[in-house]
mmCIF file of the N, C-alpha and C atoms, coordinates in Angstrom:
data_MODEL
# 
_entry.id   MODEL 
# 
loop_
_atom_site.group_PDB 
_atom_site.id 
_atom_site.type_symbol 
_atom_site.label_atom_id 
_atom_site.label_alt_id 
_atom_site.label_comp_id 
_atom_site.label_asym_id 
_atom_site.label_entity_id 
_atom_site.label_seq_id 
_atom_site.pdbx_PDB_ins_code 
_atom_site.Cartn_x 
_atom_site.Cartn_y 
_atom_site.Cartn_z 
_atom_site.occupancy 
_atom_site.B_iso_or_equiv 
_atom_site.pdbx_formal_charge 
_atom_site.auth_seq_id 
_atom_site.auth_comp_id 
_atom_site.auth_asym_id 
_atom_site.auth_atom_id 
_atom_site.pdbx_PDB_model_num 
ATOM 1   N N  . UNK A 1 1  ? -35.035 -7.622  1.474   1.00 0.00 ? 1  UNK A N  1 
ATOM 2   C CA . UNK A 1 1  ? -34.793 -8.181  2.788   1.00 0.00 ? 1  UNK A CA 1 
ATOM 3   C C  . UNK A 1 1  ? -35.554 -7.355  3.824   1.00 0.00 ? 1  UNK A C  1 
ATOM 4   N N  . UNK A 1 2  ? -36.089 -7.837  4.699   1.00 0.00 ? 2  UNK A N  1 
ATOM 5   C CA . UNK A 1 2  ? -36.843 -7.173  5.731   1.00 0.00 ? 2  UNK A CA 1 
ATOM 6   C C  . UNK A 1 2  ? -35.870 -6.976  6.996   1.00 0.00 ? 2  UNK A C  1 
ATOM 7   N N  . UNK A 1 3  ? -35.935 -5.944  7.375   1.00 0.00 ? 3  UNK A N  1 
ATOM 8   C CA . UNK A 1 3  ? -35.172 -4.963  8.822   1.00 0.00 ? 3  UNK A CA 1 
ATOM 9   C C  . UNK A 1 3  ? -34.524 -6.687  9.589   1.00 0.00 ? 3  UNK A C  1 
ATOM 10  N N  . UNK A 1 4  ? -35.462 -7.231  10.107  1.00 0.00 ? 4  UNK A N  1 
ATOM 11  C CA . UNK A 1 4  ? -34.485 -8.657  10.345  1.00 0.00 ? 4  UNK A CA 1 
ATOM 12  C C  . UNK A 1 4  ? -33.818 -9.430  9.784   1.00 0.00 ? 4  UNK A C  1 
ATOM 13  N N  . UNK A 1 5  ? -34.100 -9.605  8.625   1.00 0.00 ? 5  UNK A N  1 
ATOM 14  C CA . UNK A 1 5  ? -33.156 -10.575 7.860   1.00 0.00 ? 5  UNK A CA 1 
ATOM 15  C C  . UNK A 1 5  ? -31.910 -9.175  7.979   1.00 0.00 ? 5  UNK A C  1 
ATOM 16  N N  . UNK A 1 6  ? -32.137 -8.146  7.413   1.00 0.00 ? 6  UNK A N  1 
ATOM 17  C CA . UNK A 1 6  ? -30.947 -7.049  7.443   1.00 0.00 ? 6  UNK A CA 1 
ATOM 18  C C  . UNK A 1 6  ? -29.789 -7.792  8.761   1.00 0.00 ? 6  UNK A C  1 
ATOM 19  N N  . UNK A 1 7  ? -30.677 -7.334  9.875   1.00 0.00 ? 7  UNK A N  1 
ATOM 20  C CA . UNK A 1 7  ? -29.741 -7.032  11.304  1.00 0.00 ? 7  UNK A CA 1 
ATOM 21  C C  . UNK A 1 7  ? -29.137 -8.774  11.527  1.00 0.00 ? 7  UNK A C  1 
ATOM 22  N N  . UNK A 1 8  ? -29.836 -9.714  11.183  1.00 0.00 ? 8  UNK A N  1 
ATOM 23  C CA . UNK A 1 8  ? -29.071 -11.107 11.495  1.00 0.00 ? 8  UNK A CA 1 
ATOM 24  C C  . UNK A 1 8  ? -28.482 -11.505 10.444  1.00 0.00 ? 8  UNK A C  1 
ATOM 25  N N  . UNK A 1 9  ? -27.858 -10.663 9.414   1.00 0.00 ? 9  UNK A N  1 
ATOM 26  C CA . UNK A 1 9  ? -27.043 -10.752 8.203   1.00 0.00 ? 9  UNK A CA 1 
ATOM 27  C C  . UNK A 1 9  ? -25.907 -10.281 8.472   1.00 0.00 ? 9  UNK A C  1 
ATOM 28  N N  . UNK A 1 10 ? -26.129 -9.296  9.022   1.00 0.00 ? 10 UNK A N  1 
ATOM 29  C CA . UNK A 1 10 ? -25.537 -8.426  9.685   1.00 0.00 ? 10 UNK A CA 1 
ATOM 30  C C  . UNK A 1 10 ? -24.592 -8.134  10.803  1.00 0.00 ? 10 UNK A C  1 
ATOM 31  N N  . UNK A 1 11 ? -25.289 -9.080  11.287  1.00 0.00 ? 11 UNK A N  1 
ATOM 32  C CA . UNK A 1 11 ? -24.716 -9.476  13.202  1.00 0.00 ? 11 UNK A CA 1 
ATOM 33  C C  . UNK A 1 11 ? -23.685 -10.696 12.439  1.00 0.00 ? 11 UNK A C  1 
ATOM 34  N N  . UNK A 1 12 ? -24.501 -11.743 11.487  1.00 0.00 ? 12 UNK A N  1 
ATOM 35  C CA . UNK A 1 12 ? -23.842 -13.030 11.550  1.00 0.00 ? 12 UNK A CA 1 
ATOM 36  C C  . UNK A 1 12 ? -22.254 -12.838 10.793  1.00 0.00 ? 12 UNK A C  1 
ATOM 37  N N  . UNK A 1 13 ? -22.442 -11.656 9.919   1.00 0.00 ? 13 UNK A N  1 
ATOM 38  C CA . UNK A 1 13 ? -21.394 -11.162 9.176   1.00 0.00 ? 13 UNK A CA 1 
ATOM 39  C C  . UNK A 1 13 ? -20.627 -11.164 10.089  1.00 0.00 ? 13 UNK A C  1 
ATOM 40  N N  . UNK A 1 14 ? -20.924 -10.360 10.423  1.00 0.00 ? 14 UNK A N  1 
ATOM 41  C CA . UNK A 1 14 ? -19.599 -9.203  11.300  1.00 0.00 ? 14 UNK A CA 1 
ATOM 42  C C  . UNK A 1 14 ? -19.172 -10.234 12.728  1.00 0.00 ? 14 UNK A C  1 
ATOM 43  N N  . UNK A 1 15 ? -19.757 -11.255 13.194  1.00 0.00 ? 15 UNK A N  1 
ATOM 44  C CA . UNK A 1 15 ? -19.562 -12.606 14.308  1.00 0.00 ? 15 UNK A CA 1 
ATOM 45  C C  . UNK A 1 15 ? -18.049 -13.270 13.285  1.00 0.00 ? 15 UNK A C  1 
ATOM 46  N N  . UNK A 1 16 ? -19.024 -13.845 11.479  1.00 0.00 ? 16 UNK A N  1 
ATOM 47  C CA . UNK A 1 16 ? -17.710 -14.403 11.473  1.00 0.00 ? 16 UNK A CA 1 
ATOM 48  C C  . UNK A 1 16 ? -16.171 -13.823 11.059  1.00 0.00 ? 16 UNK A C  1 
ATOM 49  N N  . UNK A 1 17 ? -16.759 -12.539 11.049  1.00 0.00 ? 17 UNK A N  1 
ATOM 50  C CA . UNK A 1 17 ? -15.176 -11.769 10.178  1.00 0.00 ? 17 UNK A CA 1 
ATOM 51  C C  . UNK A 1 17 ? -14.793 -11.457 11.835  1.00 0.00 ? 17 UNK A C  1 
ATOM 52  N N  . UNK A 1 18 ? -15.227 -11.406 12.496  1.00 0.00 ? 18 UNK A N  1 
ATOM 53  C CA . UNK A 1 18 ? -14.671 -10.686 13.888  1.00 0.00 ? 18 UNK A CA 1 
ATOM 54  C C  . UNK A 1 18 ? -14.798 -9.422  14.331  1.00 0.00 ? 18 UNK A C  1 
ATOM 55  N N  . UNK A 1 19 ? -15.413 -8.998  13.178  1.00 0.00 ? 19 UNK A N  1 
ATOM 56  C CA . UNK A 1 19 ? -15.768 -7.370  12.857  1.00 0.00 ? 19 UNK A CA 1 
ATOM 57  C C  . UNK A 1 19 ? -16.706 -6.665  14.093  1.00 0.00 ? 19 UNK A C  1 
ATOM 58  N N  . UNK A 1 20 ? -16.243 -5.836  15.451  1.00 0.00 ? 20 UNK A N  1 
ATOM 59  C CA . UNK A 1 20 ? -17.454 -5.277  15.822  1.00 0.00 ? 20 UNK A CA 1 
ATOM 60  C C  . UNK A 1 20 ? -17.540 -3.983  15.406  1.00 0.00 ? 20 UNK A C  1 
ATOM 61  N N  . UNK A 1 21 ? -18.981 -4.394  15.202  1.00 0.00 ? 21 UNK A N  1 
ATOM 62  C CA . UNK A 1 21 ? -19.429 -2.804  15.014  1.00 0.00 ? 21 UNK A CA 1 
ATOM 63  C C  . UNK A 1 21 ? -19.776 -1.794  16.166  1.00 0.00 ? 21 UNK A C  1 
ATOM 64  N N  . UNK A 1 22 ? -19.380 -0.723  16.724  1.00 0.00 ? 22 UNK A N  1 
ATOM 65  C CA . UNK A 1 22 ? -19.506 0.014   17.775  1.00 0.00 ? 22 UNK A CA 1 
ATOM 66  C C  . UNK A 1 22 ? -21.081 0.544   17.513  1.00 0.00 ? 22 UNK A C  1 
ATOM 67  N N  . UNK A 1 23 ? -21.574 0.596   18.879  1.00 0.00 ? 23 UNK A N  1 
ATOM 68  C CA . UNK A 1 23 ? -23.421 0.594   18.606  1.00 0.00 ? 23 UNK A CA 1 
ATOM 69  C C  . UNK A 1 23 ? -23.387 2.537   18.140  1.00 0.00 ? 23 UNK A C  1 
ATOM 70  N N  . UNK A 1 24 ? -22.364 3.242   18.049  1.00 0.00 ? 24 UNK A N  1 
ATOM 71  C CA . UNK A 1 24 ? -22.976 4.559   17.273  1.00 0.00 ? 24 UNK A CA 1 
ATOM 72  C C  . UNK A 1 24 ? -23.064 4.254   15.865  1.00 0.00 ? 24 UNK A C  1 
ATOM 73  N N  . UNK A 1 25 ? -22.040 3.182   15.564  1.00 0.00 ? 25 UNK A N  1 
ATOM 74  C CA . UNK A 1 25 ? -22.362 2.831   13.881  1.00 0.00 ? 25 UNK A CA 1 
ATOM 75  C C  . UNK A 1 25 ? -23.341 2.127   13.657  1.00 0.00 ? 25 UNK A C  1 
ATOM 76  N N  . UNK A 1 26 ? -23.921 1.239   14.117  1.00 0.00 ? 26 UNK A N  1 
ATOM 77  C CA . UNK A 1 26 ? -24.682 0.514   13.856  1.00 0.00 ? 26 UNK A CA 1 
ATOM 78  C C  . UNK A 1 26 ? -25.904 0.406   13.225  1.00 0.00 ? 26 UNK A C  1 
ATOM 79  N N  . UNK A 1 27 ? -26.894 1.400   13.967  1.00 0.00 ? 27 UNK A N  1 
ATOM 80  C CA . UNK A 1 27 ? -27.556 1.755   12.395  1.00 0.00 ? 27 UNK A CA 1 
ATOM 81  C C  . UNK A 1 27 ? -27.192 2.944   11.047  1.00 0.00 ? 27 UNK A C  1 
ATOM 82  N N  . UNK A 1 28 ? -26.354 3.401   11.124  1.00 0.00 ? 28 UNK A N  1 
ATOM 83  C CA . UNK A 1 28 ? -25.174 3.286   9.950   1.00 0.00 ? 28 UNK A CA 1 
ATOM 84  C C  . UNK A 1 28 ? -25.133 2.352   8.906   1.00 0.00 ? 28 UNK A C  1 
ATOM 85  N N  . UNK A 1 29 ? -24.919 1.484   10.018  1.00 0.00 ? 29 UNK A N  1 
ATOM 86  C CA . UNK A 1 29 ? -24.245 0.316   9.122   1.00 0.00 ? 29 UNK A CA 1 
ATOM 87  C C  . UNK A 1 29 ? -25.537 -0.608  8.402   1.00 0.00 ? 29 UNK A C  1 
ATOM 88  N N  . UNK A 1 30 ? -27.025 -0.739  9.430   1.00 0.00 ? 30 UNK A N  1 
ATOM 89  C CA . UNK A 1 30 ? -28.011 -1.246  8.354   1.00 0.00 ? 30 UNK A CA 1 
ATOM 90  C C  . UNK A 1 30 ? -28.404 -0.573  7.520   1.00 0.00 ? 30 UNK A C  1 
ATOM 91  N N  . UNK A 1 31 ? -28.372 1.018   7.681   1.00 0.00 ? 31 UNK A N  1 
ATOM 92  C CA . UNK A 1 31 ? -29.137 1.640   6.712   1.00 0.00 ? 31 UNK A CA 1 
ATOM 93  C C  . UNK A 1 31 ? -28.195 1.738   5.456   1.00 0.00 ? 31 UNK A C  1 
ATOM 94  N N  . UNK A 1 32 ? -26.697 1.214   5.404   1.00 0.00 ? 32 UNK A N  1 
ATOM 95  C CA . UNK A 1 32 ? -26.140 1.159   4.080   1.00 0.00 ? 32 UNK A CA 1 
ATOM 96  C C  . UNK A 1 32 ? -26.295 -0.351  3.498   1.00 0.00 ? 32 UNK A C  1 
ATOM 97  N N  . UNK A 1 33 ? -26.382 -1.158  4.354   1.00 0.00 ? 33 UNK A N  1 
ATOM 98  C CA . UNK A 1 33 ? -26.987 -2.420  4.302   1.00 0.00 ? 33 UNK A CA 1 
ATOM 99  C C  . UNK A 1 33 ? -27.806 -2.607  3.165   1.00 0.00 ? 33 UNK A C  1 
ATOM 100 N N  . UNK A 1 34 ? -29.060 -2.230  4.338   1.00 0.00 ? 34 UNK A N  1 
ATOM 101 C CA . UNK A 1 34 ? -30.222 -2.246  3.052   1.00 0.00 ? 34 UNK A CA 1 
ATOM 102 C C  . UNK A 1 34 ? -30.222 -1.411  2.232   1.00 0.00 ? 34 UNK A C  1 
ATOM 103 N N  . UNK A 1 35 ? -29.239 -0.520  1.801   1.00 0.00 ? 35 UNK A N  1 
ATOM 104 C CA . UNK A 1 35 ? -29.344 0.085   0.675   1.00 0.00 ? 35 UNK A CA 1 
ATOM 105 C C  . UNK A 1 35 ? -28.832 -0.859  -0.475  1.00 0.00 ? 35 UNK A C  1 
ATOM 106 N N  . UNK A 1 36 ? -27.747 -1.512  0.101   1.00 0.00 ? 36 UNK A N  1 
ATOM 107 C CA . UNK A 1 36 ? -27.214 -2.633  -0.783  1.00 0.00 ? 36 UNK A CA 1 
ATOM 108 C C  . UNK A 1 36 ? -27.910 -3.581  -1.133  1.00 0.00 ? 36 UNK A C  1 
ATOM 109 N N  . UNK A 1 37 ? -28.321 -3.701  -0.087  1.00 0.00 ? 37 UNK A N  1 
ATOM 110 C CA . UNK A 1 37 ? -29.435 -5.321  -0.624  1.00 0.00 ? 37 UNK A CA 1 
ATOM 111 C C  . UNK A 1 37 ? -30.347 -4.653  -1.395  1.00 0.00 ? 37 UNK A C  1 
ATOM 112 N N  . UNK A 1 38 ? -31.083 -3.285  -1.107  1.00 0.00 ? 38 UNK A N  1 
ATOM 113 C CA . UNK A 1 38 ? -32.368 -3.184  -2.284  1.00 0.00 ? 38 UNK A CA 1 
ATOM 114 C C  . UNK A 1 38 ? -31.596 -3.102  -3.588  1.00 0.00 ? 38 UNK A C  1 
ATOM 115 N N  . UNK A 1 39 ? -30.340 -2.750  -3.722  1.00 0.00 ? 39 UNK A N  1 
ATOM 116 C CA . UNK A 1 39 ? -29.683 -2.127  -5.304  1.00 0.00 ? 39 UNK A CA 1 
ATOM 117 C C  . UNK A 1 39 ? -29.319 -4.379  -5.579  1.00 0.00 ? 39 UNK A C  1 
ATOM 118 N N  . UNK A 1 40 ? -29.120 -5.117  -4.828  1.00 0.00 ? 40 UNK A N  1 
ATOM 119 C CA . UNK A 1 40 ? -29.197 -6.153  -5.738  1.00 0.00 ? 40 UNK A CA 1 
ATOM 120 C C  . UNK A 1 40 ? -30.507 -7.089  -5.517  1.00 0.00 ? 40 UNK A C  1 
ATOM 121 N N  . UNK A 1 41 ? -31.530 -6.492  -4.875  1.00 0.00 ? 41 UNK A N  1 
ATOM 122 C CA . UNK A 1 41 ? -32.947 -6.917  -5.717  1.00 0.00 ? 41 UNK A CA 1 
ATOM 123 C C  . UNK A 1 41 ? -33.030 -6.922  -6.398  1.00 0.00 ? 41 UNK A C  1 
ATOM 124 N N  . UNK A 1 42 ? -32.520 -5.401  -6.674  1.00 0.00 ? 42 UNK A N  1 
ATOM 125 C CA . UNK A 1 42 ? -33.506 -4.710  -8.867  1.00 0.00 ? 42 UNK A CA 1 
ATOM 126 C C  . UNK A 1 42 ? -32.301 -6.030  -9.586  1.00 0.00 ? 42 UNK A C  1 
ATOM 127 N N  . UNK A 1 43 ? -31.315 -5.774  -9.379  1.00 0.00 ? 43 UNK A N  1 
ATOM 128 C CA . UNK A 1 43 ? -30.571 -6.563  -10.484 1.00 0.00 ? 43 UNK A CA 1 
ATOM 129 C C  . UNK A 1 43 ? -30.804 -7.756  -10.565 1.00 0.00 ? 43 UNK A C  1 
ATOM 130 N N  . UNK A 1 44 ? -31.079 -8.691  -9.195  1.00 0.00 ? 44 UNK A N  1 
ATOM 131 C CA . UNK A 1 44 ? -31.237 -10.003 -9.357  1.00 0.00 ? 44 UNK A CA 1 
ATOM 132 C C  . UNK A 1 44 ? -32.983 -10.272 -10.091 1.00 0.00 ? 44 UNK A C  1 
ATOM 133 N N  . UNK A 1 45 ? -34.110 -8.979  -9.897  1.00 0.00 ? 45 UNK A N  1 
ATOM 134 C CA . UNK A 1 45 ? -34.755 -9.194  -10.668 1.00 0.00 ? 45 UNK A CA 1 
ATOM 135 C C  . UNK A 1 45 ? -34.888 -9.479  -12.209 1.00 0.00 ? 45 UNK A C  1 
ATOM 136 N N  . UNK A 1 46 ? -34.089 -9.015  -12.905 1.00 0.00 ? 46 UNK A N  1 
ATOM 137 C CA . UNK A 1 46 ? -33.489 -8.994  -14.241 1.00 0.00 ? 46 UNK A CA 1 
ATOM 138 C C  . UNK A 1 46 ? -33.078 -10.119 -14.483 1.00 0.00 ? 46 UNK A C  1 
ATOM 139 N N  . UNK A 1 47 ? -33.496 -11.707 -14.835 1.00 0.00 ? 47 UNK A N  1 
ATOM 140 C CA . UNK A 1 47 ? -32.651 -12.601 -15.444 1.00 0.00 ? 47 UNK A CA 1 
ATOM 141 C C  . UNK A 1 47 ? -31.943 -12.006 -16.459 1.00 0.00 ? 47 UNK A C  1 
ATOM 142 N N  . UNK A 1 48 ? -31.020 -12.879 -16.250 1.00 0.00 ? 48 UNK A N  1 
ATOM 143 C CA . UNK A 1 48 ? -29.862 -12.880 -18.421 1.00 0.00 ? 48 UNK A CA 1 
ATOM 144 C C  . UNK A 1 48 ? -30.634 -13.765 -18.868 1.00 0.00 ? 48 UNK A C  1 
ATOM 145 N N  . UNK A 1 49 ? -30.246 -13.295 -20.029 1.00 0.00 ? 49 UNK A N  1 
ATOM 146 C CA . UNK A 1 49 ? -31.000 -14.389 -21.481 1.00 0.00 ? 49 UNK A CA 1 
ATOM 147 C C  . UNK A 1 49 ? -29.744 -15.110 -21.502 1.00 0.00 ? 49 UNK A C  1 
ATOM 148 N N  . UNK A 1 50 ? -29.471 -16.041 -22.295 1.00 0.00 ? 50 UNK A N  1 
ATOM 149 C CA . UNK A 1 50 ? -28.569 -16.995 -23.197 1.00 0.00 ? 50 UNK A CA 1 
ATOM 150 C C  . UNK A 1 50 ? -27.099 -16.286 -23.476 1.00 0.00 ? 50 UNK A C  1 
ATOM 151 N N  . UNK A 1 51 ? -28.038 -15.202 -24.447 1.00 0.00 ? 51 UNK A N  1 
ATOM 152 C CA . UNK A 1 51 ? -27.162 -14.259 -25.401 1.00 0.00 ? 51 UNK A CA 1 
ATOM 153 C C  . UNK A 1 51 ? -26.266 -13.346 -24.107 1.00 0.00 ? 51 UNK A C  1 
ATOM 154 N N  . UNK A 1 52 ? -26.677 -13.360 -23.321 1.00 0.00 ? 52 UNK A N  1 
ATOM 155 C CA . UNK A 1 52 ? -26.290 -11.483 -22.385 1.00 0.00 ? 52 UNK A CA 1 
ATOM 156 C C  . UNK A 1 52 ? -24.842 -11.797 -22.485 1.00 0.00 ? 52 UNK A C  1 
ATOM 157 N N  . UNK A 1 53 ? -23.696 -11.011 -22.560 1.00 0.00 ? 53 UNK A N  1 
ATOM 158 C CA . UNK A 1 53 ? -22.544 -10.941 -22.663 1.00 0.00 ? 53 UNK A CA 1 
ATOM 159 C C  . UNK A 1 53 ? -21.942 -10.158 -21.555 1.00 0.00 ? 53 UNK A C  1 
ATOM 160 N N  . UNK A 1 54 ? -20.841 -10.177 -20.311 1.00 0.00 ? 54 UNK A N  1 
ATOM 161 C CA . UNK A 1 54 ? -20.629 -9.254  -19.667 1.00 0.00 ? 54 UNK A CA 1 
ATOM 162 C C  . UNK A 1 54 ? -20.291 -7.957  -20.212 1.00 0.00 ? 54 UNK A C  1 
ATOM 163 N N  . UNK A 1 55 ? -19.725 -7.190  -19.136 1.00 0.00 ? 55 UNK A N  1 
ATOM 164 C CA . UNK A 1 55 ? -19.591 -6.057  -19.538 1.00 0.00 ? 55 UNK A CA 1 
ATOM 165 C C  . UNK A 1 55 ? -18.087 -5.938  -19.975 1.00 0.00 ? 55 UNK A C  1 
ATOM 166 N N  . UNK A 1 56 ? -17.427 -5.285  -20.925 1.00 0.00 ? 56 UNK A N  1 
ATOM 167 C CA . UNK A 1 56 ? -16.061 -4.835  -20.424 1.00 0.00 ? 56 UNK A CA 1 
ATOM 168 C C  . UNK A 1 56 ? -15.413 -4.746  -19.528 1.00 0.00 ? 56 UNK A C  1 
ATOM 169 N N  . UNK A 1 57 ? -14.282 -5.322  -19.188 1.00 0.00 ? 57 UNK A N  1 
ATOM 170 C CA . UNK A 1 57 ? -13.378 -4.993  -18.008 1.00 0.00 ? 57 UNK A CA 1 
ATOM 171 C C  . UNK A 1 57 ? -12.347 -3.343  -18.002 1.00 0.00 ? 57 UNK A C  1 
ATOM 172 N N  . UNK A 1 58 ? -13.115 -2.822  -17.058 1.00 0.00 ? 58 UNK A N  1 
ATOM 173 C CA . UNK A 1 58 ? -12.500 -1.608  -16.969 1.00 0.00 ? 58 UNK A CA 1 
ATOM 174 C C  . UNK A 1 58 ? -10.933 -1.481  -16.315 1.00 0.00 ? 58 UNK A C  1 
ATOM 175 N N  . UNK A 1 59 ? -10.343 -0.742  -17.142 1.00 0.00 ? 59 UNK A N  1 
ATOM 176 C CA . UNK A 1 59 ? -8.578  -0.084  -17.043 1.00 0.00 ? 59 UNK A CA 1 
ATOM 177 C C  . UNK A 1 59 ? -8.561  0.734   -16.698 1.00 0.00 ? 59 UNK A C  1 
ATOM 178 N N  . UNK A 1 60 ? -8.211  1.313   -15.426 1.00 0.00 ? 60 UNK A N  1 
ATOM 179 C CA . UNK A 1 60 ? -7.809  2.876   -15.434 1.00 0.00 ? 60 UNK A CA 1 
ATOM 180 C C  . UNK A 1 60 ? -6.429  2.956   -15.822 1.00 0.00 ? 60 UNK A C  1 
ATOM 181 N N  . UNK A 1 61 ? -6.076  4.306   -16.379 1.00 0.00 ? 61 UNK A N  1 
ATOM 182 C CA . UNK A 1 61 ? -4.641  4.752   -16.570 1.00 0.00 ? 61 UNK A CA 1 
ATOM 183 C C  . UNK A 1 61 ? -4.368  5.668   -15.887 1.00 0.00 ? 61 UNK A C  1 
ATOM 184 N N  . UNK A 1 62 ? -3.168  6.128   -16.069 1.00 0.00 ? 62 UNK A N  1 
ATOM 185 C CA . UNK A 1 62 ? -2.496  7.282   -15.632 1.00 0.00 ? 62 UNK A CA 1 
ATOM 186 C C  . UNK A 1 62 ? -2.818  8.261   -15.750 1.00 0.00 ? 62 UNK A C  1 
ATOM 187 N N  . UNK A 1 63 ? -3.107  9.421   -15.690 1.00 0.00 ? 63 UNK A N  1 
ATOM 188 C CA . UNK A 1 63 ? -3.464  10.699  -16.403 1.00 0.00 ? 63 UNK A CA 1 
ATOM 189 C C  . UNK A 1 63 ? -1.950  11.231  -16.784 1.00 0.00 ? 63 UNK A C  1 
ATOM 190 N N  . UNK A 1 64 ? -2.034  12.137  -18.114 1.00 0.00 ? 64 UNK A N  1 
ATOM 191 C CA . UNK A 1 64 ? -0.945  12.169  -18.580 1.00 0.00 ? 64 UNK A CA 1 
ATOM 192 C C  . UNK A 1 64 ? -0.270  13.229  -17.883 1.00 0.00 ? 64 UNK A C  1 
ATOM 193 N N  . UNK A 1 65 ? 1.410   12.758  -18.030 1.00 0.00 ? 65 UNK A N  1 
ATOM 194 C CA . UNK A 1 65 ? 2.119   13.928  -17.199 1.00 0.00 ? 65 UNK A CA 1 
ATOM 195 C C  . UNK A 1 65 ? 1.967   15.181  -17.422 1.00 0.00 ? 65 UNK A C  1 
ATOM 196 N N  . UNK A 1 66 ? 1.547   16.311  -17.017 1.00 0.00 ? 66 UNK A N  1 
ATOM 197 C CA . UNK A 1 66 ? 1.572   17.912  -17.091 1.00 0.00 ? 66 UNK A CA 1 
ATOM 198 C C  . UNK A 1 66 ? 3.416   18.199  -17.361 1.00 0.00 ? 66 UNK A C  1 
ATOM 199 N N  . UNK A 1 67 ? 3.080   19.481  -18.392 1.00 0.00 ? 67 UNK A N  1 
ATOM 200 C CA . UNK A 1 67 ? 4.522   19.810  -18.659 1.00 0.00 ? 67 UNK A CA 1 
ATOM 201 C C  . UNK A 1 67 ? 4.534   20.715  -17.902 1.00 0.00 ? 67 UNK A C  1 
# 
């Protein structure tokens, strides 16, 4: 995504959740942005095949009680 598509993704987000962002966060908030969007480039570059199977659904537990 390029710096504009970022900031009017961004703006339009946060318009419909109601969300403002205060302008000290703000570029904060694109530069975690586009960190997100570049981490699902790489992945959306990657088709699945047929075969691809998800992953496991992860459980956390308890850690066990200390005596």
């Amino acid at each position: 995504m390029s710096p504009e598509q970022i900031e009017a993704y961004v703006d339009a987000a946060a318009a419909a959740l109601q969300l403002p962002i205060a302008a000290p966060h703000r570029p904060g908030v694109m530069q975690y942005f586009a960190l997100a969007a570049s981490m699902a480039e790489l992945l959306a570059a990657h088709p699945l095949a047929l075969d691809d199977e998800p992953a496991e659904t992860f459980v956390p537990i308890a850690p066990a009680a200390k005596p």
